[in-house]
N, C-alpha and C positions, 0 to 999 in steps of 0.2 A: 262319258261326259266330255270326254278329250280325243274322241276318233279324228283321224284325220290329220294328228297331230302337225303344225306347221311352224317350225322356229322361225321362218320370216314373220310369218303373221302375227306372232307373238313379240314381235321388238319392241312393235308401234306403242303398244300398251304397257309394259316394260320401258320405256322413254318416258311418257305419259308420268307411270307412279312413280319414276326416280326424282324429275324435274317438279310433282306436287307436292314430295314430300320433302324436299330439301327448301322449299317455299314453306312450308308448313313448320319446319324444323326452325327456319329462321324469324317466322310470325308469331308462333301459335296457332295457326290458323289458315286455310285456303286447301287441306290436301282433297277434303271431301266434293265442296266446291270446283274445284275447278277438274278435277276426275269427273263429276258427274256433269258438267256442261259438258265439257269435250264428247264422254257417252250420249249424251242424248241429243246435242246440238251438232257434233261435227258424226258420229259414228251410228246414229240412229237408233241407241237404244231406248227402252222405254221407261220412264221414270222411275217406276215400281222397281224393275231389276236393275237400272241402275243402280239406287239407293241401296239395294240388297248387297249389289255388288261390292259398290266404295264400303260398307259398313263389314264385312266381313273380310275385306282385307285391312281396314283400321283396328279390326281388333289384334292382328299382331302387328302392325307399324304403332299403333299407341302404346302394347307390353314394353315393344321396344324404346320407347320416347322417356316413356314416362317413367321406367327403369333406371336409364340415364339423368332427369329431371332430381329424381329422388337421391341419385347418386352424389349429384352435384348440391345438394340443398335447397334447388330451385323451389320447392314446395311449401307454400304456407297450410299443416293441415287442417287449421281453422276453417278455416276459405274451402279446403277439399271437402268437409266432411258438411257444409252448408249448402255445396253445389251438387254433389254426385247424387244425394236421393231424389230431388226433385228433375234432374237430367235424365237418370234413367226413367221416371215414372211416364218425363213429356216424351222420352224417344219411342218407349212401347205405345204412347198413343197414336204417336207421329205415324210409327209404322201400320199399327193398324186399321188406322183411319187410310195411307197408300194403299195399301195391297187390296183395298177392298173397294176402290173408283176405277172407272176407266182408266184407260193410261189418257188416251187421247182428250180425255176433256182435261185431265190435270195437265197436259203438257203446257200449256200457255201460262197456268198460275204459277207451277215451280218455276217455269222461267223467267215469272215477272219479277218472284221473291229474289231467283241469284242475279239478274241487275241491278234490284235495290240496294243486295249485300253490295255489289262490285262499285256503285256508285256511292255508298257512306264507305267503304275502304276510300277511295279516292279523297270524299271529303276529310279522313282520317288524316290521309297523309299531307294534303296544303292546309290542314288545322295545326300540326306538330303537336308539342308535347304538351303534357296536364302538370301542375303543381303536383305530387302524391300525396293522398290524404287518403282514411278508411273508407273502401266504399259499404254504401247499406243497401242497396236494392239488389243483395243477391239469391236467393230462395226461389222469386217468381223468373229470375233472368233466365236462372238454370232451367226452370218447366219450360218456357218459352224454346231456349235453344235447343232443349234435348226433342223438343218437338218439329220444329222448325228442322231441325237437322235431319232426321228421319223421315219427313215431309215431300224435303228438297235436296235430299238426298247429298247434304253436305252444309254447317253453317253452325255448328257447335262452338270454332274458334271464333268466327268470323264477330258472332252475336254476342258471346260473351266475352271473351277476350276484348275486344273492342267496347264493349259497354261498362266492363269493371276499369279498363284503363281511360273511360270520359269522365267514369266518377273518381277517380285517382289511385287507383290501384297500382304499386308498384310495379313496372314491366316486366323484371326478372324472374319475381313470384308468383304473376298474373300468370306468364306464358306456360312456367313449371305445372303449374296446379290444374291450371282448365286443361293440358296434354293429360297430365297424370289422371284428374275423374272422367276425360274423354274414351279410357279405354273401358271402363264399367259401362259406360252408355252405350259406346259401339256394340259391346260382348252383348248386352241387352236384346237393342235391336238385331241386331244379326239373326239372334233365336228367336226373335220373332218372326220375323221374317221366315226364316226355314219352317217358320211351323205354317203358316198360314201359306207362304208360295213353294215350298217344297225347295230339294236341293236343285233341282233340276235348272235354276234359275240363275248358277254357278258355272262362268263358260271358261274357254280359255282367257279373254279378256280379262275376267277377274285374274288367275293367275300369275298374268305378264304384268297387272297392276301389283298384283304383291310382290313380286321378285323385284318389282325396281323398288319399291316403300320401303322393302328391307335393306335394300343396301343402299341407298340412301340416310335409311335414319341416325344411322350413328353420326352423319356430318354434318347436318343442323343446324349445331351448337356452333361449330367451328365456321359457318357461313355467315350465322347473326351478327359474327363478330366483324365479319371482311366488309360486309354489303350495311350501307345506311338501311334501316326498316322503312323508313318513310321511301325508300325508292323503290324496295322489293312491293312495298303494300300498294302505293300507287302501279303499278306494274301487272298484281293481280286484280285490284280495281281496274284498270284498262281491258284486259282479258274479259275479266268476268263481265262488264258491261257490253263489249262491244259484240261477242258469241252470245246471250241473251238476247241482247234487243234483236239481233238479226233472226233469232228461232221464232220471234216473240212475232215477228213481222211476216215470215213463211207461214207460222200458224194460221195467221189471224186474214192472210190475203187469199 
């Protein structure tokens, strides 16, 4: 799986999942995303393995997250146990519905989807904060995202984190909770995936992306607190737009 082994070659990706997930750690949201643009927009991989890839190195960068979330009491698990059945159910759809199209016709539609994401981040952050109040529309948000994520190969934070905190969702227990049932959707998908595209699908790339995820995730917490969120989210709204529209534009000329 790993002939050939080459420690330069493996930084690049290792950079990659240290700087998503310390965005992710400080969001809730963006490690999937912006992993899988960079894979398929800047690194040429295919949609289908990307997603395989971002989701089987989430499932220990979210053990890790969401360990610490639980640690610290970030977790409402009202809220977790309303989201995580309907995430896992839309992520094995997500996946099976990928692994079984073209890559090449899907490439242009997950690309349109992580612009969308990158441009409602962007609206996120010159919108600023919400009053918090209870949100009610989470059941169907969780199918959506756990699908959507799987899909697009990253967008489980982006959609519901961001859609429980327009309907006023506390930040602190929002970001805790959607981490913490993020790591049953990834573990989900992942197995999906391995069953329908085999391990084979699994390169160095994924590797160099887990090695940074993990030693990143423990500091997170500690960045949320340094860096405004409205600057980090606009930031990955800027990224995720502007590597999109550009894939979106090579496809389609």
């Amino acid at each position: 799986m790993f002939a050939g082994f080459d420690l330069t070659a493996l930084l690049p990706f290792v950079a990659v999942g240290f700087a998503a997930q310390m965005v992710d750690g400080a969001l809730g949201m963006a490690f999937g995303v912006i992993n899988s643009t960079l894979l398929v927009s800047v690194m040429g991989v295919a949609p289908a393995q990307a997603s395989a890839m971002v989701h089987t190195v989430e499932t220990f960068t979210t053990a890790a997250s969401g360990a610490s979330h639980v640690w610290h009491r970030n977790v409402n698990w009202k809220l977790f146990g309303r989201l995580v059945v309907p995430g896992v159910i839309g992520g094995v759809l997500g996946a099976t519905v990928l692994s079984r199209i073209d890559a090449s016709q899907a490439k242009p539609f997950v690309m349109a989807y992580l612009a969308c994401i990158g441009l409602y981040l962007l609206f996120r952050a010159w919108r600023g904060k919400v009053e918090p109040r209870e949100p009610k529309v989470i059941e169907p948000l969780g199918l959506v995202g756990g699908f959507l994520d799987a899909a697009g190969g990253g967008g489980w934070g982006p959609v519901v984190t961001s859609n429980l905190l327009v309907q006023g969702a506390s930040p602190r227990t929002t970001i805790g909770t959607v981490n913490t049932s993020e790591f049953f959707l990834t573990a989900s998908v992942s197995a999906t995936f391995i069953a329908t595209l085999g391990w084979e699908m699994f390169t160095l790339q994924t590797l160099g992306i887990l090695i940074g995820g993990l030693i990143a995730a423990p500091f997170g917490g500690l960045l949320a607190k340094r860096v405004p969120t409205r600057t980090l989210m606009a930031m990955v709204g800027v990224l995720l737009t502007l590597t999109s529209a550009w894939t979106i534009y090579r496809a389609l000329s």
